[in-house]
N, C-alpha and C positions, 0 to 999 in steps of 0.2 A: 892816618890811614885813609883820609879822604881820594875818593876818586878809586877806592882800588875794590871794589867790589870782586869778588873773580867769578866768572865766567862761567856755565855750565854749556855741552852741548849734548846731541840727543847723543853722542857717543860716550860722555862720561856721567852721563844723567843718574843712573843706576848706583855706579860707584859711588860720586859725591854724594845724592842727595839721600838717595834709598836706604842706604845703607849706613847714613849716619849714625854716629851715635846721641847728637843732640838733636833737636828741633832743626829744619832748616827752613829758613822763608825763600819762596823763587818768584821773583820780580820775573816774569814776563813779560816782555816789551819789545819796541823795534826803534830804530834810530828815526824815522818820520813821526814818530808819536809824539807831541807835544806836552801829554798830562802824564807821559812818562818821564820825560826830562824832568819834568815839574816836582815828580817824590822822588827823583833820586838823591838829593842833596840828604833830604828826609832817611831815606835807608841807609843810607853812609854812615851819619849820626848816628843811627839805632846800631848799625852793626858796632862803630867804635864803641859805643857806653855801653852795649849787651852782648858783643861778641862772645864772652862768657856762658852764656847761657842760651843760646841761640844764630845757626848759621846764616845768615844773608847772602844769597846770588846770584846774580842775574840770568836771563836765555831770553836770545833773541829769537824772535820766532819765524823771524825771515830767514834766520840763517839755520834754524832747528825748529822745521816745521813737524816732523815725528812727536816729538814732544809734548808741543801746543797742542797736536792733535789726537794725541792719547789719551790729555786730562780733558778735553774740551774746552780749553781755551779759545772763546768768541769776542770778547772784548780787549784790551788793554789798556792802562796796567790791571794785571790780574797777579795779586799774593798769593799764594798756595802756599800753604802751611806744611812741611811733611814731617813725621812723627813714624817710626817704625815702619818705614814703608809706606805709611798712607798720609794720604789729603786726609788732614786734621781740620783744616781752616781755611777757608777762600775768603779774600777781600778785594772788590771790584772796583776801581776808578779812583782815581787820585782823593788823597786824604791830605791833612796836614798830620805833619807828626806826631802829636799829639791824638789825635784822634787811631792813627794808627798804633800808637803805643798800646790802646785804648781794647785796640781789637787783639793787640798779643799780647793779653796781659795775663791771659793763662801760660805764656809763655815763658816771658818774661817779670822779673820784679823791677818797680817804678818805685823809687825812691822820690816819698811826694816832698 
């Protein structure tokens, strides 16, 4: 499943993520961000091993500024955690996988 992260925009934001029934993390980011390219190889991986227990997906915020600027998104990459409708968990600026696992581990289970 690499590469295939899917997509949110500020039109289906509500349905996918709000609405879920598991966890979903939303990688916000834009294509000139350099330490976004950097974790996404990182959240591809975590979605393949955890997609079970936790959604992963992206929104660009160039192209769905509503969004970014609903939750307040100022920096990028910014994780947003949603759980029942709400920001559960924000994680700010590129991580290694690990470290990121680290921060959803209330989410997720890590088989050490």
């Amino acid at each position: 499943m690499a590469g295939t992260l899917k997509n949110v925009t500020d039109a289906d934001f509500d349905d996918v993520v709000l609405r879920s029934e598991k966890p979903v993390l939303v990688d916000f980011w834009a294509e000139w961000c350099g330490p976004c390219r950097q974790i996404a190889p990182s959240l591809e991986a975590i979605a393949a091993e955890h997609g079970d227990q936790i959604e992963i997906v992206k929104l660009n915020i160039d192209q769905n500024p509503g969004t970014a600027a609903k939750y307040g998104v100022m920096s990028i990459p910014t994780l947003n955690v949603y759980q029942g409708g709400e920001v559960v968990k924000t994680i700010v600026g590129a991580k290694p996988k690990a470290a990121i696992l680290r921060d959803l581990s209330d989410f997720v289970e890590v088989q050490a």
